[in-house]
N, C-alpha and C positions, 0 to 999 in steps of 0.2 A: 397417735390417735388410738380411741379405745375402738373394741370393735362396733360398738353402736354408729363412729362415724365411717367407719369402714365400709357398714352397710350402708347409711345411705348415701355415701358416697357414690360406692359400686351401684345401686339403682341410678342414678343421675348419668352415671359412666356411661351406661351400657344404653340408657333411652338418649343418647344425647344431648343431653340437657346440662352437664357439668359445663362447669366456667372455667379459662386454660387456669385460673389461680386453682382449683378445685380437680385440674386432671394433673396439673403437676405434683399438687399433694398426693395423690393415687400410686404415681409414679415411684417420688420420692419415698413413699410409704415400701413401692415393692422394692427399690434397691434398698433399702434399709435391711427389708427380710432376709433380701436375698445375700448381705454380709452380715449376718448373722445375728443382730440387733435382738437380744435374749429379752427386751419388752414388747417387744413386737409380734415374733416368731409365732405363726398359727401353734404350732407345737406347744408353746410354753405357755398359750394360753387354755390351753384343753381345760382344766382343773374347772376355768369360769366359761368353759362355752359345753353346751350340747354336742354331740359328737357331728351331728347333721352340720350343724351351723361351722366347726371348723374345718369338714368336708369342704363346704361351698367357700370359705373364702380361701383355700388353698387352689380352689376352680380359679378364682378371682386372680390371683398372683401367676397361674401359669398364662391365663386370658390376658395380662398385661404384657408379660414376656413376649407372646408371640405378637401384639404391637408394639411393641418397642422394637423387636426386629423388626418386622417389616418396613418400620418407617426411624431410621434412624434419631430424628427428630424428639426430642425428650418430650415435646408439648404437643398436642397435634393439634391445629384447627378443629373442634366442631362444627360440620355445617348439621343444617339439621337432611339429614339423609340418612340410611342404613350408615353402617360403617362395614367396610367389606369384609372383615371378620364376621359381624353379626350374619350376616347372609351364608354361610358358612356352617355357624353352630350358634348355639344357644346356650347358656348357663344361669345357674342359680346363685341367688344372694339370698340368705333368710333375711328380710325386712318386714318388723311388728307384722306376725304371721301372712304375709305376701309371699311366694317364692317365684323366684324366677326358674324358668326351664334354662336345664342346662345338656351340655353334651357330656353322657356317661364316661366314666374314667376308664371302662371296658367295655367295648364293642361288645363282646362276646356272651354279656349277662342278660341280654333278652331274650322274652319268652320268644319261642322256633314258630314262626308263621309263615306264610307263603311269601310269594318273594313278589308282592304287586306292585306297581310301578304308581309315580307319582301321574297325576291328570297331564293327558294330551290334547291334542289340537285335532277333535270331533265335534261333529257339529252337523244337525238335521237342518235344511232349508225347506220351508213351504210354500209353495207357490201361490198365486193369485188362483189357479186354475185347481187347484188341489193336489197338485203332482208336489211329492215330496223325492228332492235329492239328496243323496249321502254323500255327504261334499269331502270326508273322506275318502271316497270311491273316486270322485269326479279330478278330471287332469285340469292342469290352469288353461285359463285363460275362458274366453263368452261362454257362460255355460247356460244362459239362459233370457231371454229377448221376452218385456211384457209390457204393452200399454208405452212403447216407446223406452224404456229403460234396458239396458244391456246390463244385467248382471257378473260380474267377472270374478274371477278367483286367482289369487294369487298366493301362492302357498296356503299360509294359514289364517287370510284375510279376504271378505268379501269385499268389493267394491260396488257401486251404484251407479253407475252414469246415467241421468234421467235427461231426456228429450223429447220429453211425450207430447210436444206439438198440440198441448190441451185435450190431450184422452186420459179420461177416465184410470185416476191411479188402482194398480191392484195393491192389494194387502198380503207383504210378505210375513213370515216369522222363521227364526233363526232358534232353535231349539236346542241347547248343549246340553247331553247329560252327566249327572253325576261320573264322575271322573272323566270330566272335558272339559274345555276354555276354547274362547275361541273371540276374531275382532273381524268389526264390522265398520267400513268407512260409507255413511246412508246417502241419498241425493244432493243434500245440501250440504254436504262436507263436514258434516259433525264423525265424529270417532265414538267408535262404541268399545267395551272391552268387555264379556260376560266373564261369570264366574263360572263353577261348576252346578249345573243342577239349576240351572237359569234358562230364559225364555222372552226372546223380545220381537211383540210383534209392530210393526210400520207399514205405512205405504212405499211407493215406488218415485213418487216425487210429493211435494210440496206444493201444491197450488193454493191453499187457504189460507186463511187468514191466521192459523195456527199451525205448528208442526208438533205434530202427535204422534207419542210412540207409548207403548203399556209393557211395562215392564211387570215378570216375575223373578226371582231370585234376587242376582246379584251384578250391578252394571256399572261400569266407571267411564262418565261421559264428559268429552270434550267438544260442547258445544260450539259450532259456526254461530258465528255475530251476525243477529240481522233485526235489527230493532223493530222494522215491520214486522216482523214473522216471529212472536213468540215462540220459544220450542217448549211445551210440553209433556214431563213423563206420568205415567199414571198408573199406578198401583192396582193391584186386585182388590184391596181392600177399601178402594176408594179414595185415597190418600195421591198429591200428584205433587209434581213439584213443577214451579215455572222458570222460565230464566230466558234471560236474551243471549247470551253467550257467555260458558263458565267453565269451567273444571267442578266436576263434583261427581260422588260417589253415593249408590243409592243402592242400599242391602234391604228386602223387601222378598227373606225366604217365609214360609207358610208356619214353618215349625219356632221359628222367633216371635219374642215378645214383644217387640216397637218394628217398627220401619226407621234405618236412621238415612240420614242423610246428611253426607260428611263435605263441606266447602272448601275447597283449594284453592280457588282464585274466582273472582267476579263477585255477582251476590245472585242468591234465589231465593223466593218467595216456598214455605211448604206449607201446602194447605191439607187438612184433613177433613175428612171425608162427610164432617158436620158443618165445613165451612171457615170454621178456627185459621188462624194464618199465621205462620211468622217468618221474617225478613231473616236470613243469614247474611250474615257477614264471615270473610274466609277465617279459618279457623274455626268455625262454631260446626257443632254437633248436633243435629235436632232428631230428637226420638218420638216416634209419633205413638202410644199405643192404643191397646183396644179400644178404651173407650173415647180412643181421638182427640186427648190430653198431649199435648207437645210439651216437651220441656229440651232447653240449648244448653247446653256445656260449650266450654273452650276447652280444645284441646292442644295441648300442649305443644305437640308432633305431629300435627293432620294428617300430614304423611301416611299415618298408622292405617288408617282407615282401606288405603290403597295399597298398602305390602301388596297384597294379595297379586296385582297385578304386575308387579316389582316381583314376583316368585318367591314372597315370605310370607311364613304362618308371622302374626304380630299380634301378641294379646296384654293387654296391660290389665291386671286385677281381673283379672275372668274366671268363673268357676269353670269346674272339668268339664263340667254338661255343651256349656258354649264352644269348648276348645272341642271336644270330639264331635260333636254336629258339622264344625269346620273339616275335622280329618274322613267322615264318614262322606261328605259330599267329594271329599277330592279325592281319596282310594274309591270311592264308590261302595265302600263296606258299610253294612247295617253295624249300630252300636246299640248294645244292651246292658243293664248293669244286672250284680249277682250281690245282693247285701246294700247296704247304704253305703251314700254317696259321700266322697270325704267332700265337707267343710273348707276346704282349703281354696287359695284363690290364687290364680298364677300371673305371670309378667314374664313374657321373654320374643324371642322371634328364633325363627330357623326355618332353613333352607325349604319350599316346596319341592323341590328336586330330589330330595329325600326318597327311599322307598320309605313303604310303610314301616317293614322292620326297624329302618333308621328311624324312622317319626318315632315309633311306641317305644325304642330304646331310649329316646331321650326324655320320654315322660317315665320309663321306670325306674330311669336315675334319679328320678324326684320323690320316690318310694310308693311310684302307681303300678298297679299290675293288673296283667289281662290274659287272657286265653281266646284262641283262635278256635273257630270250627269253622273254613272255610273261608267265606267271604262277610262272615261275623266276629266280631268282638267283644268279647264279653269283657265288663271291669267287675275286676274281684276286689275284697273285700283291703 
């Protein structure tokens, strides 16, 4: 294979997406290199690649290595899921100027920053009554009785039990900040998941004819079925989305350009805030922006959309601005740039578990650089 199929091979590899005829050629590609196959050999083809580019595919051949060991099997099943290397580390392929993140060939080459930990399990609760608890502070179990509802706590998850015998629901919110995450199981057994730097306010039960919750940030919801009782989520911007019961993922921070709303199973209607509608079906993508223009993609790996909650950054073609907005809500670090912004557009996944210093080393194996003051990040030039 020349290296043009090598890369897009390796892009298919690593999103899942290759066919086992199209991971065995990968395979076969790497044991070829690895006996020494002189048309092959990253080495021998320096002359016709950039120095970058047979960096990255020599990532690529040790990235095979270490699955082929763990899974003795020449071909592996793709399902579409992480693959647990990817959760792991990240690397680069140059495809027709795309790069993927990769994990740097030395630990030891990133800029010296403080040593801040990846988002924990914090999280403000607000009462019907105004009283705000630090549910980090707070021990398990009832931590809180209203309008008939027992609020509980169990580790790093709210629960609801609503019994309110027809009183008047209160209006709770569940408030995570920048570097926290944090889950929520509501009256009616829907599952909630926030992101960091997200905000969802609800009541305490369901008695109407709808089930209404307004979401801010970023929320992955696993709707209870109940055909009578639409659940409703609803934007700040006006934008909401409906559904009887589904799996779906709704990013709806202040400082992005669309609202999307990613479908994993069932369907939902997203309407925007002029009224405009449209039906998803799983797979599809819908972006809502300012001027309340929706447009649907299919995505390839839905999946993607929900790493986040799976514990992986997942970015496929995203400029830096997107990817550090992401890093800046989960360290909880302000991001600044110093000079102009590269151009370039990335594709990779890795670990949320990461410290920061691990995060920013595996974006300055990509040839980005930054400087710390603090709890700031500058990108340099």
């Amino acid at each position: 294979m020349d290296t043009g199929q090598i890369s897009d091979l390796a892009e298919k590899y690593l999103d899942g997406r290759a066919t086992a005829a199209e991971q065995e050629a990968l395979h076969e590609w790497y044991d070829r290199v690895n006996e020494g196959d002189t048309e092959i050999v990253v080495n021998a083809q320096a002359d016709t690649l950039e120095g970058v580019k047979a960096r990255m595919l020599r990532q690529l051949q040790e990235q095979i290595a270490r699955d082929k060991e763990a899974a003795p099997v020449s071909v592996l099943p793709m399902r579409r899921k992480w693959l647990p290397w990817a959760a792991a580390a990240a690397f680069i392929v140059a495809v027709a100027g795309t790069y993927l993140l990769k994990q740097p060939e030395e630990q030891g080459n990133t800029t010296a920053v403080l040593p801040l930990p990846p988002a924990g399990n914090k999280a403000m609760l607000t009462l019907g009554n105004g009283t705000v608890v630090d549910l980090n502070a707070s021990t398990d179990g009832a931590i809180a009785e209203q309008s008939g509802t027992t609020v509980n706590k169990q580790q790093a998850l709210l629960v609801y039990d609503a019994n309110n015998g027809g009183a008047k629901p209160a209006i709770n919110k569940l408030s995570v900040p920048r570097g926290g995450k944090y889950r929520l199981i509501l009256p009616d057994g829907t599952k909630v998941w926030l992101n960091a730097a997200s905000e969802l306010q609800f009541p305490t039960a369901f008695p109407g004819a709808d089930r209404v919750v307004e979401l801010s940030g970023e929320g992955y919801f696993e709707v209870a079925a109940d055909a009578d009782q639409p659940f409703i989520v609803k934007t700040a911007a006006g934008m909401r989305v409906e559904v009887l019961g589904t799996h779906f993922n709704v990013k709806a921070y202040a400082d992005e350009a669309t609202i999307n709303t990613a479908l994993l199973e069932g369907s939902v209607k997203v309407v925007a805030a002029n009224g405009k509608s449209s039906l998803l079906k799983p797979g599809d993508l819908a972006k809502v922006a300012a001027d309340h223009s929706i447009s649907i993609t299919r995505e390839p790996d839905p999946e993607q959309a929900v790493a986040w909650k799976e514990g992986l950054f997942a970015f496929r073609n995203a400029d830096i601005a997107v990817i550090l907005r992401e890093i800046g809500r989960w360290y909880d670090v302000e991001i600044s740039y110093e000079g102009p912004v590269t151009r370039r557009r990335f594709t990779g996944k890795a670990s949320r578990s990461y410290s920061l210093a691990e995060t920013l080393s595996i974006l300055e194996a990509s040839d980005l650089h930054f400087r710390q003051e603090g709890k700031k990040i500058i990108v340099l030039p």
